[in-house]
C-alpha positions in Angstrom: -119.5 -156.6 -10.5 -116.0 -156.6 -8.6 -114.8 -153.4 -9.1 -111.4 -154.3 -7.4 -109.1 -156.8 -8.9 -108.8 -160.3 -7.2 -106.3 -161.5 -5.0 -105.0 -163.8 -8.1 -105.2 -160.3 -10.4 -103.0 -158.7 -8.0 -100.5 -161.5 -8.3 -100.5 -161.0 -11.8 -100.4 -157.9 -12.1 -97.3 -157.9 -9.9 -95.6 -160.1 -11.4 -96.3 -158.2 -14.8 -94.9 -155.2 -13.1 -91.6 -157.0 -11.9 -91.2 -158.9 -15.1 -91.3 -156.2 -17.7 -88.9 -153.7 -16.4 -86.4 -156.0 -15.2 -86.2 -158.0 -18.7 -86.6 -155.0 -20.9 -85.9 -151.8 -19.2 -86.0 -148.7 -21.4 -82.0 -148.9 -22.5 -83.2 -152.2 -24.1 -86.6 -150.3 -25.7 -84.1 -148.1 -27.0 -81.9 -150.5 -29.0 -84.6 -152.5 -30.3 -86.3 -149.8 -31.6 -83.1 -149.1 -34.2 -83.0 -152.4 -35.8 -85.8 -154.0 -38.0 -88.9 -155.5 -36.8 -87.5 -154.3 -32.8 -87.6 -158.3 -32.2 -85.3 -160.3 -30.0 -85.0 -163.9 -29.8 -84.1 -164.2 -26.3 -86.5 -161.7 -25.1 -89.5 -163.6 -27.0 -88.4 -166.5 -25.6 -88.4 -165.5 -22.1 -91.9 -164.3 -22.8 -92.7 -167.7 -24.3 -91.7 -169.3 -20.9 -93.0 -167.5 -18.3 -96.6 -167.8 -20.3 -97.4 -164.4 -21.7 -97.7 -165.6 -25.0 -100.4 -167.9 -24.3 -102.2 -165.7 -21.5 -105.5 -165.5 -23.3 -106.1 -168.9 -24.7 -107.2 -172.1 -23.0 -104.9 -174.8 -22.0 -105.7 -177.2 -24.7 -104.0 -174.5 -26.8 -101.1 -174.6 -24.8 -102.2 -171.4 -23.1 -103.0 -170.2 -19.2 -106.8 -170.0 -19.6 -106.9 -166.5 -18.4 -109.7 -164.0 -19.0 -109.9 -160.5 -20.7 -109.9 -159.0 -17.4 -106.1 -160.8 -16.6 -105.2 -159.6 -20.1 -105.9 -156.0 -19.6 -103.9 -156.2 -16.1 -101.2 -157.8 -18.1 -101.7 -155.1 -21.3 -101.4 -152.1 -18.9 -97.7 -153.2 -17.1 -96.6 -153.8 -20.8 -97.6 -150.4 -22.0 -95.8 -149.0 -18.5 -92.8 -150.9 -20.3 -93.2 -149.5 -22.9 -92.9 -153.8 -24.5 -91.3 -153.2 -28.0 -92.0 -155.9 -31.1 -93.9 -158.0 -32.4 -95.9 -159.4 -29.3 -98.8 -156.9 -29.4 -99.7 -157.9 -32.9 -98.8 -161.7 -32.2 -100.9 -162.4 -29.2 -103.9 -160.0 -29.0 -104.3 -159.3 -32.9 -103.7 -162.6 -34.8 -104.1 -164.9 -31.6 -107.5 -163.3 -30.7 -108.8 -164.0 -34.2 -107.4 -167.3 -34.4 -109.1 -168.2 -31.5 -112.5 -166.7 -32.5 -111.7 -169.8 -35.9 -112.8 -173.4 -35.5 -109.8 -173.8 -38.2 -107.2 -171.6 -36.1 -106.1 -174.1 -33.4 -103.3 -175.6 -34.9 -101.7 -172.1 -35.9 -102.3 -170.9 -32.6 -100.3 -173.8 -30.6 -97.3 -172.4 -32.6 -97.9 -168.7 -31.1 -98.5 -169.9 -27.0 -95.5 -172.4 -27.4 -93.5 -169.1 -29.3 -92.5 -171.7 -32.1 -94.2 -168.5 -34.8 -95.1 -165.3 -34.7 -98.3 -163.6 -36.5 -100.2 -160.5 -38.2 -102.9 -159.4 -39.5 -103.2 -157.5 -42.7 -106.3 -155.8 -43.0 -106.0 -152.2 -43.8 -105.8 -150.9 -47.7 -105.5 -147.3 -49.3 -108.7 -146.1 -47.8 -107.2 -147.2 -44.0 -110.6 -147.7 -42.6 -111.1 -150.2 -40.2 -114.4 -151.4 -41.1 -114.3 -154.7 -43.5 -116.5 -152.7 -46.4 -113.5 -150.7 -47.6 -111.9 -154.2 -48.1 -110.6 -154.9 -51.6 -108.1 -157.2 -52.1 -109.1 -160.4 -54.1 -108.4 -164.5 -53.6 -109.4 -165.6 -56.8 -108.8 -169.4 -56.8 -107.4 -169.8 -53.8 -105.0 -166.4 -54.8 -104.4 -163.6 -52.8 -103.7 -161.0 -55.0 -103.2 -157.0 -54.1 -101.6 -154.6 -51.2 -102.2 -153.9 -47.8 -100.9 -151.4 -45.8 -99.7 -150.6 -42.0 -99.6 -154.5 -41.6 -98.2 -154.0 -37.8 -94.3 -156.2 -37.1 -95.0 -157.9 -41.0 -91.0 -158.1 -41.5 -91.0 -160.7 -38.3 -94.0 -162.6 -38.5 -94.2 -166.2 -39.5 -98.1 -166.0 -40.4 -99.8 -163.1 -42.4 -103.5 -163.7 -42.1 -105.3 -161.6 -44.5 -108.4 -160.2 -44.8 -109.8 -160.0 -48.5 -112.8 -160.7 -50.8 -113.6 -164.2 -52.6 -114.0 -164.6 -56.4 -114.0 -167.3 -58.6 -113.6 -167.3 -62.1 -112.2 -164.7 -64.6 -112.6 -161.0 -63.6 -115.7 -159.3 -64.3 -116.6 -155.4 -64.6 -119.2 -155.8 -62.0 -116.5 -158.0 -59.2 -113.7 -155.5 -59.8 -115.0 -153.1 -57.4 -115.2 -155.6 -54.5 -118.3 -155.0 -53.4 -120.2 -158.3 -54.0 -117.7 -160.6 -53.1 -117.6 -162.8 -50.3 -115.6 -161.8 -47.1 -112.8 -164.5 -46.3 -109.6 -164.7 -43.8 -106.8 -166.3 -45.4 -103.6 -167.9 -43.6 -100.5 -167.0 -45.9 -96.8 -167.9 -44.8 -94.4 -164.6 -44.7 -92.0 -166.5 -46.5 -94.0 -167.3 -49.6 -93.3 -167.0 -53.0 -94.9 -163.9 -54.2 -94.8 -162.2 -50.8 -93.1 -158.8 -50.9 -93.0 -156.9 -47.2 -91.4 -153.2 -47.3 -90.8 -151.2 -44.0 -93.2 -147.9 -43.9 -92.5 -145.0 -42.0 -94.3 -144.7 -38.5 -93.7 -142.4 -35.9 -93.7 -145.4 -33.4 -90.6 -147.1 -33.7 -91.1 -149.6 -31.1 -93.8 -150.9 -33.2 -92.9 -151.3 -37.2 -95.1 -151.1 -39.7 -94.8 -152.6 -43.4 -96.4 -152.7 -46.6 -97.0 -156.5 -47.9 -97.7 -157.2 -51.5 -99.3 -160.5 -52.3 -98.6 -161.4 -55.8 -100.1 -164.2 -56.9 -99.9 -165.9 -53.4 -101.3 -169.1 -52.4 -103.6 -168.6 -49.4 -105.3 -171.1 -47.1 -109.0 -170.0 -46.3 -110.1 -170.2 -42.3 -113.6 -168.7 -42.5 -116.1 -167.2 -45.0 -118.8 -164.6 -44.7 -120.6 -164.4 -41.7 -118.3 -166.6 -39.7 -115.2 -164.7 -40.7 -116.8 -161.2 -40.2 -118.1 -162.2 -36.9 -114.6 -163.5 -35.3 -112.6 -160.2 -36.9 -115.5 -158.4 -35.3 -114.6 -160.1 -31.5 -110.5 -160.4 -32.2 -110.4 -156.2 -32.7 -113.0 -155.4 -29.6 -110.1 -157.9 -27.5 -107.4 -156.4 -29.4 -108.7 -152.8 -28.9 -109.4 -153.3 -24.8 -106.1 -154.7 -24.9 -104.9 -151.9 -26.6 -106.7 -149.3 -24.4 -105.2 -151.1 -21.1 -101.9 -150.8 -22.4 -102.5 -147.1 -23.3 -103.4 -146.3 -20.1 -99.8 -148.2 -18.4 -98.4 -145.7 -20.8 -100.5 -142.7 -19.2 -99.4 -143.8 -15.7 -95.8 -144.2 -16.4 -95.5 -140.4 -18.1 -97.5 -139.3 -15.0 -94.5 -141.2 -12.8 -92.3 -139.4 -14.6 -93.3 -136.1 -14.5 -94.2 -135.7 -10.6 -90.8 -136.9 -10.1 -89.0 -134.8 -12.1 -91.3 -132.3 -10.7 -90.0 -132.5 -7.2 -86.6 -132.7 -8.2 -86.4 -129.6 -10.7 -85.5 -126.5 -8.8 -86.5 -122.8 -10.4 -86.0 -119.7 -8.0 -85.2 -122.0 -5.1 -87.5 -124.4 -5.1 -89.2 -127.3 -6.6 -91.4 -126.9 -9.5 -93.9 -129.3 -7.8 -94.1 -126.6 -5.6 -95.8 -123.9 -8.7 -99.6 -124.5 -9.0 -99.5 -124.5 -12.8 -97.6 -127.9 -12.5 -99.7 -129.1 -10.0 -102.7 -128.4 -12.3 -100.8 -130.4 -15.1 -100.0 -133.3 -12.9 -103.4 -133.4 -11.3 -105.3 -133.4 -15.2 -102.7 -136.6 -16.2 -104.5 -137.9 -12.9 -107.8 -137.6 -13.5 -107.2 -138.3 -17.0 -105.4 -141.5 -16.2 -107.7 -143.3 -13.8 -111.0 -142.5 -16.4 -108.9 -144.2 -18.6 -108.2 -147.4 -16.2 -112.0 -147.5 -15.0 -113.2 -147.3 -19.2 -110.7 -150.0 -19.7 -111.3 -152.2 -17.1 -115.0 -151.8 -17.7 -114.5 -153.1 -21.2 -112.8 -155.5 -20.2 -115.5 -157.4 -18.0 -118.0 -156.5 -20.3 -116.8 -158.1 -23.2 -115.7 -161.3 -21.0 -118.8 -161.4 -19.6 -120.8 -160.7 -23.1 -123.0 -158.1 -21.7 -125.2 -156.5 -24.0 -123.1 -153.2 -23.8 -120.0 -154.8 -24.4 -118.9 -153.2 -28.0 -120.0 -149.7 -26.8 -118.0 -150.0 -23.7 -115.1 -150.8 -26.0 -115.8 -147.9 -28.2 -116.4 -145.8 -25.2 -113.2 -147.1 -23.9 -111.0 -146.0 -27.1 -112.8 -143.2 -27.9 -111.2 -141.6 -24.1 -108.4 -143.3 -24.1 -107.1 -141.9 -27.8 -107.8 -138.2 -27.0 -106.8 -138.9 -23.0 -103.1 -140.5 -24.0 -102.4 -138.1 -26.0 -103.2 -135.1 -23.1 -101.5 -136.8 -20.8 -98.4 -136.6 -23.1 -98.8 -133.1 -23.8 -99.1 -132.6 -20.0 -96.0 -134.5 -19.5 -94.2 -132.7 -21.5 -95.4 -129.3 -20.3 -94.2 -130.3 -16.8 -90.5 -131.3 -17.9 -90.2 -128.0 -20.4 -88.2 -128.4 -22.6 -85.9 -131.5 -21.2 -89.2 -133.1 -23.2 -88.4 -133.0 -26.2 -85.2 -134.0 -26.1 -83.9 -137.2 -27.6 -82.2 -138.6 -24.1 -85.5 -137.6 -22.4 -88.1 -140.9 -22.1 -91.5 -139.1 -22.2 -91.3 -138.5 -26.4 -90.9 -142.4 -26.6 -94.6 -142.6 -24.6 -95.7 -139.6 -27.1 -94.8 -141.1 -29.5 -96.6 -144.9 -28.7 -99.6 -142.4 -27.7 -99.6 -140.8 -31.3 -99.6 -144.5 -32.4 -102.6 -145.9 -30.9 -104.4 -142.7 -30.6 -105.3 -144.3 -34.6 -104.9 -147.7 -34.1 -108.1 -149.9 -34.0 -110.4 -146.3 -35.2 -109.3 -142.9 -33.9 -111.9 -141.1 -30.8 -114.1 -139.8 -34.2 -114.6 -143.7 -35.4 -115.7 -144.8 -32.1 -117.5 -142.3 -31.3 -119.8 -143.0 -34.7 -119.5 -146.4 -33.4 -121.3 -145.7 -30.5 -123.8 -143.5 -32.3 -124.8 -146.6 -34.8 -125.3 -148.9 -31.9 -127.7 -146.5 -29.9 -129.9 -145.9 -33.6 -129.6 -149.9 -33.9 -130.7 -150.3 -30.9 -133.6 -147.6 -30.6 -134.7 -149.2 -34.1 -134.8 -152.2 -32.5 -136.7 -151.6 -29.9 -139.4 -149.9 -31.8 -139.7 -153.1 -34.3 -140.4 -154.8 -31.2 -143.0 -152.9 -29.6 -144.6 -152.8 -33.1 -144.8 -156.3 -33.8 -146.1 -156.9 -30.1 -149.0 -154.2 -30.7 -149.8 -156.1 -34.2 -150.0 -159.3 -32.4 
């Protein structure tokens, strides 16, 4: 493999790091982040025109036809940013699963032209990732029941919703969910019957809402295996891309702190000068670039479909989550306690680090992830070898 990014990467990648900044620099961050949903109309639509909203989907979408590789470049400058709203959940949440759907095409010209904005509601009370712990019911083409966390709900056009298909009148055995039939359903925000209510997060960059479904007339895009098996590829895309964005955030606290390092003066001199902080700023290092090489990895492997591909996702966030969060405790240890104050940027990248450190399954989820696949795959092997012997 190419373990340096190609010359047209690089473009990208610069142009990502010119654009970002220069359209939302952190004063603008920090305005958006006080009003609801942290959306702007003129900075979506500036992202609508130079192409980012349609940067992983193919030109008959309306998108650029990049690959997961491009999109991680792309992630990591927008984490750097520090990119507030709705985009994140727009793009590589709902887009990547609309994508992975025969029946998502239309909906997704909307999102690459920036004519709608999407989300997904998937978590309930248990907030597990995995689609077992799913619950809610469409019962004759009704989506009835709550989820939770539902990321930039209060701006998003399209809700689509992951839930269990009954038909009929409830039963004592159905109530529990667990033989019903796994479906994503399309739902319009605006619905009757819809009912979205702002939650508390500690990211404010990145809202999240409640969204009642009362009743709500849903339109189905896949059943069982077809639907479990595009959720399953739109959150490994949506969790690389989330990974490559955590680790723009890494590098940018890490920018930060060695330069406030050589320009805070105790007993004379600069504090880069101490060995302690150079220790601190040399862990964010290290720290970082694992992060970037687990990322990037995941990347290819999952554009590539290589048989390791979902455990060098999960090997990916499992790092990253624990990594981000050091790197932020680093950060702050090198700034003292200009940290934690409020005019201070590094607790806005804490904060976006607490965030994700959860989002997509926490370092423990992944990491049980990972121990699944290698027994799946030992087990496996052994079925083989014994049906060859029987032979």
């Amino acid at each position: 493999m190419q373990f340096g990014l190609t010359e047209t990467q690089q473009m990208l990648k610069h142009e990502a790091r010119r654009f970002f900044p220069s359209e939302c620099p952190i004063a603008e961050v920090r305005r958006l982040m006080e009003t609801d949903g942290a959306y702007d109309a003129a900075l979506w639509r500036k992202l609508t025109e130079h192409g980012w909203t349609g940067i992983l989907f193919d030109e008959a979408s309306g998108g650029m036809g990049l690959g997961l590789v491009e999109m991680a470049v792309a992630a990591e400058e927008m984490g750097r940013a520090l990119l507030p709203g709705p985009y994140f959940s727009t793009v590589f949440v709902a887009g990547a699963l609309l994508n992975a759907l025969p029946d998502g095409r239309g909906a997704l010209k909307g999102i690459c032209e920036g004519r709608s904005r999407a989300t997904l509601a998937l978590l309930e009370e248990s907030a597990c990732w995995e689609t077992g712990d799913v619950g809610m019911s469409l019962r004759n083409g009704r989506l009835n029941g709550t989820k939770l966390l539902v990321p930039d709900a209060a701006t998003a056009d399209l809700i689509l919703c992951v839930a269990r298909s009954r038909t009929g009148q409830p039963t004592c055995q159905d109530r529990t969910g667990g033989q019903a039939e796994l479906v994503i359903a399309q739902v319009c925000s605006g619905a009757p019957g819809v009912s979205i209510r702002r939650m508390p997060s500690i990211d404010r960059t990145r809202q999240l809402y409640s969204v009642t479904f009362d009743d709500v007339p849903a339109e189905v895009l896949a059943r069982g295996d077809e639907a479990q098996a595009a959720l399953d590829r739109a959150m490994d895309i949506a969790t690389v891309a989330l990974v490559a964005e955590m680790v723009g955030g890494m590098q940018r606290i890490m920018e930060l702190s060695v330069e406030y390092a050589k320009t805070r003066k105790q007993f004379g001199k600069p504090i880069g000068q101490f060995q302690s902080v150079q220790h601190q700023c040399a862990d964010m290092l290290l720290l970082t670039e694992s992060s970037r090489s687990a990322a990037y990895y995941a990347a290819y492997a999952l554009n590539e479909g290589t048989a390791d591909a979902r455990m060098a996702v999960s090997v990916a966030k499992a790092y990253a989550s624990e990594a981000y969060r050091e790197v932020g405790n680093r950060g702050i240890q090198v700034h003292g306690g200009m940290g934690f104050t409020w005019e201070n940027d590094i607790h806005l990248y804490y904060r976006r680090a607490k965030a994700s450190e959860i989002a997509f399954g926490d370092a423990a989820f992944h990491r049980e992830r990972i121990a699944r696949t290698v027994v799946d795959g030992r087990a496996a092997q052994e079925a083989a070898v014994g049906s060859s012997r029987s032979m």
